[in-house]
VEXDREN-2710 file (C-alpha; in Angstrom, 1 decimal):
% VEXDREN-2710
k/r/px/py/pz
1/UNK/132.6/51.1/226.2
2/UNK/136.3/51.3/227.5
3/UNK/137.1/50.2/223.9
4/UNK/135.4/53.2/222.6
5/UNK/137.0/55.3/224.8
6/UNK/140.3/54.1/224.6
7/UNK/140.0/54.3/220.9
8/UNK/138.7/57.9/221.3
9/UNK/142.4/58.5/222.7
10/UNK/144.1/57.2/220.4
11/UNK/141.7/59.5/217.9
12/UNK/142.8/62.5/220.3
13/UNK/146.2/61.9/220.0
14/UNK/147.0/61.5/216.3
15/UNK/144.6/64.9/216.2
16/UNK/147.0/66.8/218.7
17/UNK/149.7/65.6/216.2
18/UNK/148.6/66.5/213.5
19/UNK/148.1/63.6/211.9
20/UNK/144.7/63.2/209.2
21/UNK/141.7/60.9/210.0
22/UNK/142.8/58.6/207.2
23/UNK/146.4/58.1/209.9
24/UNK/144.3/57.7/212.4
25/UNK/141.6/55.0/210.5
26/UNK/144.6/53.0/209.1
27/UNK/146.2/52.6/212.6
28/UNK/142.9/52.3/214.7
29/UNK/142.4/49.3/212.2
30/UNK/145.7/47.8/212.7
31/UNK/145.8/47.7/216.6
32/UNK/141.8/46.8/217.4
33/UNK/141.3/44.9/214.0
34/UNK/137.1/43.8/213.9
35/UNK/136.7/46.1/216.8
36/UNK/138.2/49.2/215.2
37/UNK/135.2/51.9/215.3
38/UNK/134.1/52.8/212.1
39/UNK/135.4/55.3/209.5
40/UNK/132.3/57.6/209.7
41/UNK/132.3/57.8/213.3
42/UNK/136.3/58.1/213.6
43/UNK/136.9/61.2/211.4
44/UNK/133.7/62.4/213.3
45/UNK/135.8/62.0/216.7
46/UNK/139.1/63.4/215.4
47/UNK/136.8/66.8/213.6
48/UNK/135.6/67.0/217.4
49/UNK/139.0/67.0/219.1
50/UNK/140.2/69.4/216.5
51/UNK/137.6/72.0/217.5
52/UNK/138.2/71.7/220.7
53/UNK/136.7/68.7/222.4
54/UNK/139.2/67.8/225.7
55/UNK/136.7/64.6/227.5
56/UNK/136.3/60.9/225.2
57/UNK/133.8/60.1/227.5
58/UNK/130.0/60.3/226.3
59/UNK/128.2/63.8/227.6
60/UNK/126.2/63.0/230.9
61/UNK/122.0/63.2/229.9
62/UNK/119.9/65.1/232.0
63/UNK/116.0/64.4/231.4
64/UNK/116.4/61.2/229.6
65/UNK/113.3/59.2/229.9
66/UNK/113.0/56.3/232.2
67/UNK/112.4/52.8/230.9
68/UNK/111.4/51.3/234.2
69/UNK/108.2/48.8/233.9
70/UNK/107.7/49.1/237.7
71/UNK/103.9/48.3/239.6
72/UNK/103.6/52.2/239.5
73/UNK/104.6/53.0/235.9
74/UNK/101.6/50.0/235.2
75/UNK/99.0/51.4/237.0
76/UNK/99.6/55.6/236.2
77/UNK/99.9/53.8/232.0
78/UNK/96.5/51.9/233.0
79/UNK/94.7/54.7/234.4
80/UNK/95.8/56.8/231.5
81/UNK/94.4/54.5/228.8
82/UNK/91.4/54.3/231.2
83/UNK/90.3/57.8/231.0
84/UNK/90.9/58.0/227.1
85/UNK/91.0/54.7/225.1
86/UNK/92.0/56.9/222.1
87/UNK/94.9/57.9/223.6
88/UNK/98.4/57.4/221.6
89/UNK/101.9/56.0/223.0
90/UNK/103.4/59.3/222.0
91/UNK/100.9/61.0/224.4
92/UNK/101.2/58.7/227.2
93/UNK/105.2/59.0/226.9
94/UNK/104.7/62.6/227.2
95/UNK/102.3/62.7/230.2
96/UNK/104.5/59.9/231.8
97/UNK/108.4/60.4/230.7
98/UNK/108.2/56.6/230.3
99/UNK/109.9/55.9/227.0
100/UNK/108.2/54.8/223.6
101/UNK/109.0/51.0/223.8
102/UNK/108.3/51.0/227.5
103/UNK/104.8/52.2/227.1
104/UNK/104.4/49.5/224.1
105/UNK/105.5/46.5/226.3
106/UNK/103.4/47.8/229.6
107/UNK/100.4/48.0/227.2
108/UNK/101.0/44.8/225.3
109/UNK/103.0/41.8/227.5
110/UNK/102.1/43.4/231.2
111/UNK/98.1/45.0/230.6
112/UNK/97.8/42.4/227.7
113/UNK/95.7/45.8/225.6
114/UNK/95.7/45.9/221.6
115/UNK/94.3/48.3/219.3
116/UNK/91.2/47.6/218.1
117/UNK/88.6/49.6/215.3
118/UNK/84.7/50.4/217.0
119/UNK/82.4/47.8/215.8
120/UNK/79.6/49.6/213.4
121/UNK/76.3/49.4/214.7
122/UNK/73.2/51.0/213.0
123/UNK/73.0/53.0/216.3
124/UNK/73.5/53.1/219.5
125/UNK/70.5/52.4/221.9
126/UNK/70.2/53.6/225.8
127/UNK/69.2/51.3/228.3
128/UNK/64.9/51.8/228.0
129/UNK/65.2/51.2/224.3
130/UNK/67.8/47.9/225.0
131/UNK/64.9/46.6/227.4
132/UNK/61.9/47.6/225.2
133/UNK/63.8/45.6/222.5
134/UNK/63.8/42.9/224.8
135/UNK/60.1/42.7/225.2
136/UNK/58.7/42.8/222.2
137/UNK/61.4/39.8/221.4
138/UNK/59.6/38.1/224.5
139/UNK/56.3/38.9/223.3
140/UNK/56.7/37.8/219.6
141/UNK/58.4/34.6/221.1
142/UNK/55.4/33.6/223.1
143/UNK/52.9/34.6/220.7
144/UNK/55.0/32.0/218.2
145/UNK/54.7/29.4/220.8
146/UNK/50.5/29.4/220.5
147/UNK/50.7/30.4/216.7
148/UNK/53.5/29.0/214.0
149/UNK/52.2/30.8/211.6
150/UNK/51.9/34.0/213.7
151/UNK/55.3/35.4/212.2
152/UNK/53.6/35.1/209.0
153/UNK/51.0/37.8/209.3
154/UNK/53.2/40.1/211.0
155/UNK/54.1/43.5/209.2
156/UNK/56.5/45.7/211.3
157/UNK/57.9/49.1/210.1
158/UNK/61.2/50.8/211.3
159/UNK/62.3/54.8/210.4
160/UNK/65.6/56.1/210.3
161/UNK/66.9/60.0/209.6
162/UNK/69.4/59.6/207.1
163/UNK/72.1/62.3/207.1
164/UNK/74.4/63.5/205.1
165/UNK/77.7/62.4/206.8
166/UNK/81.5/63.2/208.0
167/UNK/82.3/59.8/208.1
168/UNK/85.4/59.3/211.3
169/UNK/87.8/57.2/209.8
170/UNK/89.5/53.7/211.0
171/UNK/92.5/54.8/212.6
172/UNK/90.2/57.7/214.2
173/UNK/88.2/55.1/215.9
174/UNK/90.9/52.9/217.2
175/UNK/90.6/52.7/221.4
176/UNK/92.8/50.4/223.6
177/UNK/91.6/47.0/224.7
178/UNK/92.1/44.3/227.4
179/UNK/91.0/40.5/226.5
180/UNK/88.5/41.4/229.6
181/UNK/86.9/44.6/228.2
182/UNK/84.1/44.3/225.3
183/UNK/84.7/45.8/221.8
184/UNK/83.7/49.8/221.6
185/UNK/81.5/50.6/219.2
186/UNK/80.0/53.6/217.5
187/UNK/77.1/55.0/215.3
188/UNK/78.4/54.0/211.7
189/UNK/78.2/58.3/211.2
190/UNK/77.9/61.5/212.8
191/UNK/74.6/63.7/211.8
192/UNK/74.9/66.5/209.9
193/UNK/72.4/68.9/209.8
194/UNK/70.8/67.6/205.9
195/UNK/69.0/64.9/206.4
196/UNK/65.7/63.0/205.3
197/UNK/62.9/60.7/207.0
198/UNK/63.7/56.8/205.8
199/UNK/60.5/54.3/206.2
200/UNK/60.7/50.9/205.6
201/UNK/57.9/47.8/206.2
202/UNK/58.8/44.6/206.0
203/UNK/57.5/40.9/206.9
204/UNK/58.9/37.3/207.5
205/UNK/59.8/37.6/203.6
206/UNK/61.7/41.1/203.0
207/UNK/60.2/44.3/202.1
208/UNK/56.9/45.0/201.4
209/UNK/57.4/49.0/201.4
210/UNK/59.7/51.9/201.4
211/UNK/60.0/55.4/201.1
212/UNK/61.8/58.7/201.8
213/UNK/59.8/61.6/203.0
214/UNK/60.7/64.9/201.0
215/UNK/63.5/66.8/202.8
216/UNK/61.7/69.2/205.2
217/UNK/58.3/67.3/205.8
218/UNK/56.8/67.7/208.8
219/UNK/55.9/64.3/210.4
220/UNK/52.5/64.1/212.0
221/UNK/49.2/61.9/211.3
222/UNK/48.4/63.0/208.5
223/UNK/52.1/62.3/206.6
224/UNK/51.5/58.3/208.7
225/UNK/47.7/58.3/207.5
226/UNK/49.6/58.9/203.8
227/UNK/52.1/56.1/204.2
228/UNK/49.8/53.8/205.6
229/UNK/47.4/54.3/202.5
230/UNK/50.6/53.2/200.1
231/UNK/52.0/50.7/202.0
232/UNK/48.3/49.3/202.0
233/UNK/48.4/49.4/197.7
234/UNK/51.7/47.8/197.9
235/UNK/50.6/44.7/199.9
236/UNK/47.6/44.6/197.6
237/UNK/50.2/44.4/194.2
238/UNK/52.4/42.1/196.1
END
């Protein structure tokens, strides 16, 4: 820095002389040598002092933003990232007045967080379907234990609305992450309001039968009765 600025004087000087840029380059070169500043930034200085600059110091910089990684800085960026996993660096630089690159290192060497995309799932289940889930896994796995061939004579049927979708992109879906915290995930779509009825049987070898119920059908016992009836041909052509 006290090259700089004593270059800057000597930039001043051949200006209040008169002298061009080029003077002022040539001799700049000659006296400093490798550390001369370079030609853009010396005719920059020497334009300045001609219209008017008087200090070679650097303007003082009110507002900068901090790049202090202190215990406080770490815990307002965690609780930040807390409340919003999809929250950018650019946003928590503006809510904090921490700089870019201090945010970056705070999330990546001191909270160890990364990035990642939500895991697809099919869909996302509350805690009473989770455990329902769990017992009818129980169930099957004990009636297996009396019967090998139990599995065998098992038909089950799932149903699904399919919709017409908005897919959320990638880089939408990315949340911070700690090594600690599990992966986030999300229904592979958002609904939409078109959608259709999706039944599908199945057994210990694939599918035995599928459908899609006309869009607008209204579901009761009598559409089930239906399917029953053709899922009952099916099994008898397989």
């Amino acid at each position: 820095m006290a090259d700089q600025n004593e270059q800057r004087v000597c930039i001043k000087f051949y200006a209040k002389l008169g002298k061009s840029p080029s003077d002022a380059l040539q001799n700049l070169h000659t006296a400093f040598e490798d550390k001369s500043l370079k030609k853009t930034y010396i005719y920059e200085w020497h334009k300045r002092v001609r219209k008017g600059r008087k200090e070679v110091e650097d303007d003082k910089r009110f507002g900068a933003p901090t790049s202090r990684r202190t215990v406080t800085a770490i815990d307002t960026v965690k609780a930040i990232v807390n409340a919003d996993r999809r929250v950018t660096i650019r946003e928590v630089s503006q809510q904090t007045g921490l700089s870019f690159g201090t945010i970056h290192k705070i999330l990546k060497d001191d909270l160890n967080m990364h990035k990642v995309a939500a895991k697809f799932v099919p869909r996302l289940l509350n805690d009473d379907q989770k455990q329902r889930r769990i017992d009818i896994c129980s169930e099957l796995k004990t009636a297996v234990l009396h019967d090998p061939d139990f599995l065998k004579t098992v038909i089950t049927a799932d149903e699904s609305w399919v919709y017409g979708y908005d897919p959320e992109t990638k880089m939408q879906s990315l949340q911070w992450k700690s090594p600690e915290s599990p992966r986030p995930k999300k229904a592979r779509m958002s609904r939409s309001a078109i959608k259709t009825l999706l039944v599908v049987f199945f057994d210990i070898d694939g599918i035995v039968h599928k459908e899609f119920l006309p869009q607008g059908t209204t579901v009761n016992q009598y559409v089930y009765r239906d399917i029953l009836r053709r899922l009952k041909e099916s099994i008898r052509r397989k």
